[in-house]
DRENKEPA-261330 format. One record per residue (C-alpha): residue in three letters; x, y, z. Coordinates in Angstrom, 2 decimals. Layout:
<recs>
[rec 'Ala'; [X; Y; Z]],
...
</recs>
This chain:
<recs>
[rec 'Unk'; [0.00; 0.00; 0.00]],
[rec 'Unk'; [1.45; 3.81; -0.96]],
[rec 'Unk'; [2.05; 6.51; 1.35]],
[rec 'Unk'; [-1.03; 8.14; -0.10]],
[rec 'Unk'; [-3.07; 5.30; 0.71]],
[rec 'Unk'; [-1.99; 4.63; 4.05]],
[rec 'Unk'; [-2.52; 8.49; 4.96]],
[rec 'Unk'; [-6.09; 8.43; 3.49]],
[rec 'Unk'; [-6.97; 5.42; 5.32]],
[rec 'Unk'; [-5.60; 7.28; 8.51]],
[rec 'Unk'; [-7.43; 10.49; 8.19]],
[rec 'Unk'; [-10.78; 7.85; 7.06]],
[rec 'Unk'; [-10.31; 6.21; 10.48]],
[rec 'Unk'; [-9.91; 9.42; 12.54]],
[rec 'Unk'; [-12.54; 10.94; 10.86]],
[rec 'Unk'; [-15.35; 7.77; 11.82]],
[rec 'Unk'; [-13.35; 8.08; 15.52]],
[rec 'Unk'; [-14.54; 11.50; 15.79]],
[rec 'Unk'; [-17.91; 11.19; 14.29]],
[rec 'Unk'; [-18.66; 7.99; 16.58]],
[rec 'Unk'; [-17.24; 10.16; 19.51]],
[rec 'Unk'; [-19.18; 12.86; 18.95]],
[rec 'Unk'; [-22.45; 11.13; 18.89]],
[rec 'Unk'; [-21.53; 9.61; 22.11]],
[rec 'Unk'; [-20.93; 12.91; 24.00]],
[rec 'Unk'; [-24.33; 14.24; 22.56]],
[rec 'Unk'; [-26.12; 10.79; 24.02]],
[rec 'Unk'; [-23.99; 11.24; 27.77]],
[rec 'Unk'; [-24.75; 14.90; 28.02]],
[rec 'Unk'; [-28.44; 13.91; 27.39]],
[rec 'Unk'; [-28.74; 11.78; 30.34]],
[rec 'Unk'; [-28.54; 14.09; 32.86]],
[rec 'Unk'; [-30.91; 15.93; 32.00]],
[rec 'Unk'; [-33.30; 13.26; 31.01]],
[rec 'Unk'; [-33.13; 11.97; 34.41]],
[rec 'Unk'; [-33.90; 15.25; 35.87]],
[rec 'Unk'; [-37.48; 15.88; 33.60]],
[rec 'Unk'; [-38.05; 11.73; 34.37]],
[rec 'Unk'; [-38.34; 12.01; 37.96]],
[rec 'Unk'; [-39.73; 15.49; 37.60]],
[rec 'Unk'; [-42.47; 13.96; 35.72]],
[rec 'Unk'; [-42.71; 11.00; 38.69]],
[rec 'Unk'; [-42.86; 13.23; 41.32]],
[rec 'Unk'; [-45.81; 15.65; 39.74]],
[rec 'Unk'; [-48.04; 12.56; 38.63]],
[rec 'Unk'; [-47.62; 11.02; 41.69]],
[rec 'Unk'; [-48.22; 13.85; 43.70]],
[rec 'Unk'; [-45.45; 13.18; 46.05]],
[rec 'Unk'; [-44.34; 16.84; 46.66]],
[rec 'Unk'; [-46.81; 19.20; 46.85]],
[rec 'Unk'; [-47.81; 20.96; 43.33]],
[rec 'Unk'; [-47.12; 24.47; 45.12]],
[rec 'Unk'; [-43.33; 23.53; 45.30]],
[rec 'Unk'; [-43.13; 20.92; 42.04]],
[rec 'Unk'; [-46.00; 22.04; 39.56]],
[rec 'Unk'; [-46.43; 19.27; 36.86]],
[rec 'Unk'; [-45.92; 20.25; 33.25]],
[rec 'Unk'; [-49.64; 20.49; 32.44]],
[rec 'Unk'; [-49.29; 23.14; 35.69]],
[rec 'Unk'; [-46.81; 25.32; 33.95]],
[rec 'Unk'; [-48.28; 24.91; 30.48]],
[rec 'Unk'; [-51.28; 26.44; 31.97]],
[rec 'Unk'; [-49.45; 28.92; 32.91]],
[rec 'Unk'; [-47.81; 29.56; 30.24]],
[rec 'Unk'; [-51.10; 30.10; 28.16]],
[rec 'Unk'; [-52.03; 32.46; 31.00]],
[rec 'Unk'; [-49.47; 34.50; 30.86]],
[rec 'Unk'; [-49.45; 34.91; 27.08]],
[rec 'Unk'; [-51.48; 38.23; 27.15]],
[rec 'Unk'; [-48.67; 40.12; 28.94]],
[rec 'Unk'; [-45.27; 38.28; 28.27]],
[rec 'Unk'; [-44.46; 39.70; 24.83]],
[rec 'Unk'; [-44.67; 43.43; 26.54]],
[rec 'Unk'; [-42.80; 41.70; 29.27]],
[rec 'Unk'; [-40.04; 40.03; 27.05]],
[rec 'Unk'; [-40.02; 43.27; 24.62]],
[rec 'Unk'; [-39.11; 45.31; 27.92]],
[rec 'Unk'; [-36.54; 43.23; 29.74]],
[rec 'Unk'; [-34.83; 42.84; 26.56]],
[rec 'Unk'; [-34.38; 46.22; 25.52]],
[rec 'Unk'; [-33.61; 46.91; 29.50]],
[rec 'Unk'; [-30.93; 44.34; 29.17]],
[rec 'Unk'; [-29.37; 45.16; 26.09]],
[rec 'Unk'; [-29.33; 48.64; 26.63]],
[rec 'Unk'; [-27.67; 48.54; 30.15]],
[rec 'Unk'; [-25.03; 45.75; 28.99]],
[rec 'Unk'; [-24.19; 47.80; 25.43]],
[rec 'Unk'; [-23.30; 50.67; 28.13]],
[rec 'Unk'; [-21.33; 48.36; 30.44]],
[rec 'Unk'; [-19.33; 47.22; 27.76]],
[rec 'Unk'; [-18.32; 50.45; 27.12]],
[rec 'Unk'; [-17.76; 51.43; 30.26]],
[rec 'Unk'; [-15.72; 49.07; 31.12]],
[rec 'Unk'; [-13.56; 47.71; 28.54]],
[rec 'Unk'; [-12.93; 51.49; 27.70]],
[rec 'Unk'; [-11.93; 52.44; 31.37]],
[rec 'Unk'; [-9.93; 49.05; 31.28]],
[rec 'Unk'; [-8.29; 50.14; 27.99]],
[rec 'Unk'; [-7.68; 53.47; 29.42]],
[rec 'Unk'; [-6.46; 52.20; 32.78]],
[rec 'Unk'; [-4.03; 50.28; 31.32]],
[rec 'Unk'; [-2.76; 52.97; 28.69]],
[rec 'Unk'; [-2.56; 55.86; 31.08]],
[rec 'Unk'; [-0.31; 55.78; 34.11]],
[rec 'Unk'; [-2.50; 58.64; 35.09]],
[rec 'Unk'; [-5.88; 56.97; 34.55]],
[rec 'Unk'; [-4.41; 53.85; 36.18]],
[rec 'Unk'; [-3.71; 56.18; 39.54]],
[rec 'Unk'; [-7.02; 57.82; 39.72]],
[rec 'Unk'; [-8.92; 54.41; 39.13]],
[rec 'Unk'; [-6.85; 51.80; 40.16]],
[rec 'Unk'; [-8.28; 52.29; 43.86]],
[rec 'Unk'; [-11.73; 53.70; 43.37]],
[rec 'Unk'; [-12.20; 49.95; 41.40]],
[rec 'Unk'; [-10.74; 47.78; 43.95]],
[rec 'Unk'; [-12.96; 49.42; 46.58]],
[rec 'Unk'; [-15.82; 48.93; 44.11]],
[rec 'Unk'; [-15.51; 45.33; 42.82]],
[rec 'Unk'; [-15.92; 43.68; 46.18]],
[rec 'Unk'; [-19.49; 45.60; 46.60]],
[rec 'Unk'; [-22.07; 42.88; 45.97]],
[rec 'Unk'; [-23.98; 45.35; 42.96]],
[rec 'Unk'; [-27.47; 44.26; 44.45]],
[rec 'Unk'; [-26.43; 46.19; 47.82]],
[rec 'Unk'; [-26.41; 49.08; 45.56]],
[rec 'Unk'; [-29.96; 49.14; 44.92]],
[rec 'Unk'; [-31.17; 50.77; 48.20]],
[rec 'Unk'; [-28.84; 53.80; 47.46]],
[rec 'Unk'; [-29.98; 53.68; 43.65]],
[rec 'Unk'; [-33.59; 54.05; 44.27]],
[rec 'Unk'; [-32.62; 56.89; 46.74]],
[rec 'Unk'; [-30.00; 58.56; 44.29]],
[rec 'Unk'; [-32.06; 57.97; 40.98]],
[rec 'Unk'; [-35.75; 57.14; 42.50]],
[rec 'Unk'; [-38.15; 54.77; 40.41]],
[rec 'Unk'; [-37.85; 54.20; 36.98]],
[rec 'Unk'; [-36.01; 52.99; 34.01]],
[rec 'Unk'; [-32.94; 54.89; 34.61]],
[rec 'Unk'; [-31.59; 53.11; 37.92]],
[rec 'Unk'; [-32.49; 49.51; 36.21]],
[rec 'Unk'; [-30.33; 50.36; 33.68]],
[rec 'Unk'; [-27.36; 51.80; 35.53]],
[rec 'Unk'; [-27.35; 48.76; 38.09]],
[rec 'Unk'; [-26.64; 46.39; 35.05]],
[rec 'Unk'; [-24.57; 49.01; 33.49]],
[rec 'Unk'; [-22.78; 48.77; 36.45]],
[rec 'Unk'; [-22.82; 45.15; 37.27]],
[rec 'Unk'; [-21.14; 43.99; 33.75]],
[rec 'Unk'; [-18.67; 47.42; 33.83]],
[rec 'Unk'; [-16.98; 46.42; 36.94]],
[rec 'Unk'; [-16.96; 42.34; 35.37]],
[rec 'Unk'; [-15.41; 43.67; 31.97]],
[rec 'Unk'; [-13.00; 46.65; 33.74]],
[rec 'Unk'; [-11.46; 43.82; 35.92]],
[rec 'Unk'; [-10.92; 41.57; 33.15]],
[rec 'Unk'; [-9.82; 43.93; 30.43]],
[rec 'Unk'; [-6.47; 44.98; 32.58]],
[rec 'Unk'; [-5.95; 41.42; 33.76]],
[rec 'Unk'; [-5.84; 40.76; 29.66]],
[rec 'Unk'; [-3.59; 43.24; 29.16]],
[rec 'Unk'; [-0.93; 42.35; 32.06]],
[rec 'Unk'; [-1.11; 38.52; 30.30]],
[rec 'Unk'; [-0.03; 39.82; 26.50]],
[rec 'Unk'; [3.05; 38.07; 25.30]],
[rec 'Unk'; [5.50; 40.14; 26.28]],
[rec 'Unk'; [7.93; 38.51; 22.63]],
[rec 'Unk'; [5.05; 40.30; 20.76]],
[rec 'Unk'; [5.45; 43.59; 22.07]],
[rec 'Unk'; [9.16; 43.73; 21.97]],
[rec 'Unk'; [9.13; 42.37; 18.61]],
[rec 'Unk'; [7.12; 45.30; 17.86]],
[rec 'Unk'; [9.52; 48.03; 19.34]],
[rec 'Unk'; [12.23; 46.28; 17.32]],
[rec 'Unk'; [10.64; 46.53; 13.99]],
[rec 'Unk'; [10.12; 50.51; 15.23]],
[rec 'Unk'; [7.24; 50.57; 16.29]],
[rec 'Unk'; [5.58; 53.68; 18.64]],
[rec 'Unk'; [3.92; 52.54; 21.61]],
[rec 'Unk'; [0.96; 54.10; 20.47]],
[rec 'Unk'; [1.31; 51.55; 17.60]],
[rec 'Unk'; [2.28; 48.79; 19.41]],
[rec 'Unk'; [-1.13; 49.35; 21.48]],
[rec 'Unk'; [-3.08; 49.68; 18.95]],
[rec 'Unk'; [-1.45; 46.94; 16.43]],
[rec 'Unk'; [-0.05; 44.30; 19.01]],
[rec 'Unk'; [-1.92; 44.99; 22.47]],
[rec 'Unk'; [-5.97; 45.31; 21.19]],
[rec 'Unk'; [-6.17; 42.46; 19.24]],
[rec 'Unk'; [-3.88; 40.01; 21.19]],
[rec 'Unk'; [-6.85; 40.81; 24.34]],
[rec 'Unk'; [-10.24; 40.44; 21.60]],
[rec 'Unk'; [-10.27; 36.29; 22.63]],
[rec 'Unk'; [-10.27; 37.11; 26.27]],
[rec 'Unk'; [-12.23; 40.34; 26.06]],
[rec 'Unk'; [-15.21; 38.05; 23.80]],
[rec 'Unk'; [-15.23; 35.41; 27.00]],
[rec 'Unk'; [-15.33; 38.07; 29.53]],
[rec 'Unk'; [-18.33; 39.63; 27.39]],
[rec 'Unk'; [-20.39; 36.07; 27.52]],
[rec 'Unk'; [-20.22; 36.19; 31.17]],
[rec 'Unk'; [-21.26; 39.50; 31.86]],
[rec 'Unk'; [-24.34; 39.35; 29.13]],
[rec 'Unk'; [-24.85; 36.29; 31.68]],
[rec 'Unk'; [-25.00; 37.95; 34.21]],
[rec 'Unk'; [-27.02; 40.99; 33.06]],
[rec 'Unk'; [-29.79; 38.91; 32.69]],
[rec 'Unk'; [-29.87; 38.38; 36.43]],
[rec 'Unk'; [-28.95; 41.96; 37.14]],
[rec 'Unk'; [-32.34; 42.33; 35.17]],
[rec 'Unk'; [-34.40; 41.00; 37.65]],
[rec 'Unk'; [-32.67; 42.38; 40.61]],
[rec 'Unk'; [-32.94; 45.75; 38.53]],
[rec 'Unk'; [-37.11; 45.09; 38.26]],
[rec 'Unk'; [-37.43; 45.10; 41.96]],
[rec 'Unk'; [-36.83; 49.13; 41.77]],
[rec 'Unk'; [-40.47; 49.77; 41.52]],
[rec 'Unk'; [-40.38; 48.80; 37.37]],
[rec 'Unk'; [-43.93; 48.39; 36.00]],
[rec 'Unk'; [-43.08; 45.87; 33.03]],
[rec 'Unk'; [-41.04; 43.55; 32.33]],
[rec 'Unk'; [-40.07; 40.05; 33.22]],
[rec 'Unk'; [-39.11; 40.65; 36.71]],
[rec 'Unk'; [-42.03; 43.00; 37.55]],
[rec 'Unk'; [-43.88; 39.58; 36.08]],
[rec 'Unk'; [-42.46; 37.63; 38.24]],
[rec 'Unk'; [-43.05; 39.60; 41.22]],
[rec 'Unk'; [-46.64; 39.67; 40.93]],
[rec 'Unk'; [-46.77; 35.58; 40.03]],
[rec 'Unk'; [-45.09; 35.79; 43.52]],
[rec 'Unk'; [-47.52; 37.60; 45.31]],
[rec 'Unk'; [-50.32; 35.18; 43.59]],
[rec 'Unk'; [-47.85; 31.97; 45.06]],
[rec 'Unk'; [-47.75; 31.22; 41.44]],
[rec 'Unk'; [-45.01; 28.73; 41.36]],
[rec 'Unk'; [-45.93; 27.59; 38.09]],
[rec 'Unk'; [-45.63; 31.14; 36.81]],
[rec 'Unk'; [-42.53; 31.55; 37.82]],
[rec 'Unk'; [-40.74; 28.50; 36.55]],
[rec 'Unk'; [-42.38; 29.79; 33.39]],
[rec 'Unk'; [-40.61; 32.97; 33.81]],
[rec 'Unk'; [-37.19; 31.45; 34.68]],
[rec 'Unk'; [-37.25; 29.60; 31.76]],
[rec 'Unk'; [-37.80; 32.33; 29.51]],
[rec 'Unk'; [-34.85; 34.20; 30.57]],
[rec 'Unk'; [-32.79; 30.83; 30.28]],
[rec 'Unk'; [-34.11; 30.36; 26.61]],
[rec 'Unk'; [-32.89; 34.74; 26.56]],
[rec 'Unk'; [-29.54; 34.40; 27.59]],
[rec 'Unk'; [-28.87; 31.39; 25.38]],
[rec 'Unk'; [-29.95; 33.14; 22.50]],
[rec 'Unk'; [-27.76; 36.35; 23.49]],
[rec 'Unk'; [-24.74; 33.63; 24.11]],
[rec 'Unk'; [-25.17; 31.89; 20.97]],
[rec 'Unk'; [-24.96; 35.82; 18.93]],
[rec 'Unk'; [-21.89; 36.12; 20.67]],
[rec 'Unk'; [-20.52; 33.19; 19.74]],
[rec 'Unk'; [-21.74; 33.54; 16.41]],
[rec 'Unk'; [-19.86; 36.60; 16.17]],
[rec 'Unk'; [-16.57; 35.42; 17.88]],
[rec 'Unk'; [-15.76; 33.16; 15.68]],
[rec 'Unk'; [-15.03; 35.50; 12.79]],
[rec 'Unk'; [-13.31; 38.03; 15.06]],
[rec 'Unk'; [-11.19; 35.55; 16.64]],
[rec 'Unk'; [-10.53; 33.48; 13.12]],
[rec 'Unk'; [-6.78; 34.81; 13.42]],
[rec 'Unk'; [-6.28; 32.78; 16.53]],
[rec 'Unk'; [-4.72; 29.05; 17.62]],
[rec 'Unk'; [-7.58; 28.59; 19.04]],
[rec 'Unk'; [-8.83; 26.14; 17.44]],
[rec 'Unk'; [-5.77; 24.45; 17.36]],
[rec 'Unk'; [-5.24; 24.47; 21.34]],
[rec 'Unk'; [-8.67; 23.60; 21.81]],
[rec 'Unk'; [-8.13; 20.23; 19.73]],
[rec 'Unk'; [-4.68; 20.05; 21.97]],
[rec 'Unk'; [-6.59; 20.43; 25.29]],
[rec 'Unk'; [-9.74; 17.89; 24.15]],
[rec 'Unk'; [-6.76; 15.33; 23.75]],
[rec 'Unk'; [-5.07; 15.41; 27.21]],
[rec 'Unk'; [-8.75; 15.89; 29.09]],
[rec 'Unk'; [-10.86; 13.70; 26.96]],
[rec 'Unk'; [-13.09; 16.46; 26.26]],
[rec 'Unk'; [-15.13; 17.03; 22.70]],
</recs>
């Protein structure tokens, strides 16, 4: 047999490994959570806990259909809420990060005021930001503003510190200004880490959210929730958790949708097939 046979056989073989490995993974990570809905589903027909702590699934689609008058103004508010208050903490942050990191003088003023600030549990903050702001859209929006800021500040100086320090001086060696390397070397070297740190603050906001509803909001998901809570509506609620699961998937999968072509440039893809070797992982 050739060379060029061997190798195609090879590359045949690895390919059927993967494929055959792959399915596998999809049937394990299954069976979690088809155990959980099983004895979900055992418990509510049964009746062994009561349906005010475990509603069955004909409980929550009732629910559901209940609900269905008010949840697209709900949705249609929490989203744009959400969006609006994580576009600005984005901003905020990786910008003061950026800054902080460029600036000696930035880094002074800041460096403190931060590190006093990122231990402060954000939903402390809301007593003082219904007193400083009152009721209203305004302090809901500048709690998750403020929430995913402090996340993405943290993390964009941390990326910095880690840059490959061969890049930069290869940089100065070809000539180049430090404004230059900054812009050419530091920026994109940080985009990989910046796009993870992003996913887990638009995580995040979504819980901000609801912690931002309890300001005395009159729409909205989280106002939603509160009154299904006042009603004991457990049901309702599940509902409503739900929901904002299916929400922040769909935000995580546009980010990921978007990473990839942003981060093409990368190894990533081949470190990732590096690390799924030594950990077993798909």
């Amino acid at each position: 047999m050739s060379a060029t046979a061997t190798t195609t056989t090879h590359r045949t073989v690895r390919s059927i490994s993967r494929r055959s490995s792959a399915r596998s993974g999809r049937w394990m990570r299954a069976v979690v959570p088809a155990g959980v809905i099983a004895i979900w589903l055992l418990v509510s027909e049964f009746r062994l806990v009561d349906p005010l702590y475990i509603p069955s699934p004909q409980d929550l689609w009732a629910s559901l259909v209940s609900l269905s008058g008010v949840l697209p103004a709900a949705i249609g508010a929490s989203v744009g809420m959400t969006m609006l208050g994580l576009a600005i903490g984005v901003i905020f942050g990786v910008g003061t990060g950026l800054l902080m990191a460029y600036s000696p003088v930035v880094r002074d003023l800041l460096s403190d005021l931060m590190d006093i600030m990122r231990p402060v549990p954000v939903f402390a903050l809301i007593p003082l930001f219904a007193l400083w702001f009152g009721i209203g859209i305004a302090p809901q929006i500048a709690i998750i503003a403020l929430g995913t800021s402090m996340v993405l500040g943290v993390t964009t100086v941390s990326a910095i510190r880690n840059v490959s320090s061969t890049h930069v001086k290869a940089a100065l060696t070809l000539g180049a200004t430090r404004g230059q390397v900054y812009r050419t070397v530091i920026v994109p070297s940080i985009v990989p880490h910046l796009l993870g740190s992003i996913r887990v603050a638009a995580a995040a906001s979504w819980g901000l959210d609801v912690a931002a509803e309890f300001l005395g909001a009159q729409q909205g998901l989280g106002y939603t929730m509160i009154v299904r809570q006042q009603y004991l509506d457990t049901s309702g609620i599940i509902v409503i958790c739900l929901i904002y699961s299916l929400l922040a998937l769909a935000l995580d999968y546009v980010i990921r949708y978007l990473e990839a072509p942003l981060t093409r440039w990368t190894d990533r893809t081949t470190a990732g097939g590096a690390v799924a070797g030594v950990l077993g992982s798909n």
